[in-house]
C-alpha positions as protocol buffer text, in pm:
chain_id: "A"
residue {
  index: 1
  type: UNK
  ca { x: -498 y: -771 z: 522 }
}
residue {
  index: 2
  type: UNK
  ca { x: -197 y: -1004 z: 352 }
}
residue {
  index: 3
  type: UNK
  ca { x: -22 y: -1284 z: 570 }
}
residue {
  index: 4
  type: UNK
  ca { x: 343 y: -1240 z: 513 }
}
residue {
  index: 5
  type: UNK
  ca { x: 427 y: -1325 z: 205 }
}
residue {
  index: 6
  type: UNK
  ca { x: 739 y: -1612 z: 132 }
}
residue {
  index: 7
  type: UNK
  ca { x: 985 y: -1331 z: 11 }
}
residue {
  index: 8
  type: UNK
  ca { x: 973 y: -1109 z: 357 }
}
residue {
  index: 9
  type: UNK
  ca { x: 1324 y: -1141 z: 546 }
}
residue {
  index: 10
  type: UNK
  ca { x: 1354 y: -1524 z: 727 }
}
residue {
  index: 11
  type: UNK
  ca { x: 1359 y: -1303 z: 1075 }
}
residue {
  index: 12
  type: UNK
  ca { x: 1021 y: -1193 z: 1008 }
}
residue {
  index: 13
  type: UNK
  ca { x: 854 y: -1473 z: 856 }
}
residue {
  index: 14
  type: UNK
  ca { x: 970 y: -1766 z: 1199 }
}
residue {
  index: 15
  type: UNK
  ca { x: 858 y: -1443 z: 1430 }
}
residue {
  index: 16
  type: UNK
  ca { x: 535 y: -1446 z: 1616 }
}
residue {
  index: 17
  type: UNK
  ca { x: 514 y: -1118 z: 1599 }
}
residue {
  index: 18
  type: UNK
  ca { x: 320 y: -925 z: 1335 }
}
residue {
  index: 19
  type: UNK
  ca { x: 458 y: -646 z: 1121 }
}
residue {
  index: 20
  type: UNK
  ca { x: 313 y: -326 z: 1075 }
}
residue {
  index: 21
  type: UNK
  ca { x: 396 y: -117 z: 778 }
}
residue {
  index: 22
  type: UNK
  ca { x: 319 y: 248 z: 749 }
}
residue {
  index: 23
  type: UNK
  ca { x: 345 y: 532 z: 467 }
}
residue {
  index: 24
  type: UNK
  ca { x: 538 y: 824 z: 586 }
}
residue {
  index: 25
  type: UNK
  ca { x: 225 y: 1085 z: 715 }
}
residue {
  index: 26
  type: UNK
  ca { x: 384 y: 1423 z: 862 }
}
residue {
  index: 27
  type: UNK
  ca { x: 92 y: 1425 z: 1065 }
}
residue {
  index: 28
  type: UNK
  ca { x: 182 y: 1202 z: 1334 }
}
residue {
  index: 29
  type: UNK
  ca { x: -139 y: 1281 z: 1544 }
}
residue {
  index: 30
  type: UNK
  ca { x: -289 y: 1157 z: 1238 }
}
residue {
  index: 31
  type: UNK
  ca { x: -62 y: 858 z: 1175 }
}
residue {
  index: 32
  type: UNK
  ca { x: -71 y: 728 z: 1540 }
}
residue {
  index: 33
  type: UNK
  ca { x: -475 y: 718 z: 1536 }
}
residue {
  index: 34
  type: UNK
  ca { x: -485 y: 525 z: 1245 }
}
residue {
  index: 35
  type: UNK
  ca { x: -220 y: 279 z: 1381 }
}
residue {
  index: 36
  type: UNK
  ca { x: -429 y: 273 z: 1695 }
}
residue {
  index: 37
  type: UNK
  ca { x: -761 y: 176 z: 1505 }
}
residue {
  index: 38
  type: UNK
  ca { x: -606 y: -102 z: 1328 }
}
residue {
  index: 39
  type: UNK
  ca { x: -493 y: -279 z: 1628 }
}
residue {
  index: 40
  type: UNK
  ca { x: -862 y: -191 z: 1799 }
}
residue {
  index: 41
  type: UNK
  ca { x: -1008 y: -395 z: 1511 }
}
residue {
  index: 42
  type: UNK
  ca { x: -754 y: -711 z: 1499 }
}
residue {
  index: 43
  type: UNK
  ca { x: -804 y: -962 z: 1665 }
}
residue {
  index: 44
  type: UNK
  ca { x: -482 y: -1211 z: 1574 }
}
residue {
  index: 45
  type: UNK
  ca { x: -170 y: -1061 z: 1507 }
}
residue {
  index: 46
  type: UNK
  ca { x: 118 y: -1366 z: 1463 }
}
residue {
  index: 47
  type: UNK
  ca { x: 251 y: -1374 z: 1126 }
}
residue {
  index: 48
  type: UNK
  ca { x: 22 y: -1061 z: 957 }
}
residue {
  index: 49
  type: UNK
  ca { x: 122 y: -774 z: 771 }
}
residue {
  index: 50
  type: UNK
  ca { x: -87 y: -527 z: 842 }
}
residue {
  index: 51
  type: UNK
  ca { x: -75 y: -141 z: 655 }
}
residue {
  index: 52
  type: UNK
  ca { x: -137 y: 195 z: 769 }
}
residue {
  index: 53
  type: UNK
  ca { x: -190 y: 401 z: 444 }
}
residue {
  index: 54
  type: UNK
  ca { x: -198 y: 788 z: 451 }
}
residue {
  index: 55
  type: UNK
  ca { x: -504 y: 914 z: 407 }
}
């Protein structure tokens, strides 16, 4: 996974928060259980960008 890179928005980068990015997957069952995995298998969340890519 990347850390946030210098060029994401100021908002983003001061945040604690994480950011989750995700590629469009009609199958929201789908989408949702991937999303769901990827937080089951991080541990530290504050200032990551973590992706969900379609399968």
């Amino acid at each position: 996974m990347k850390e946030i890179s210098r060029f994401a928005p100021r908002e983003v980068r001061m945040s604690d928060a994480g950011v989750i990015l995700c590629t469009y997957n009609s199958d929201f069952s789908d989408q949702a259980k991937r999303i769901h995995e990827l937080l089951e298998s991080e541990q530290v969340f504050e200032g990551r960008l973590l992706r969900v890519n379609r399968g």
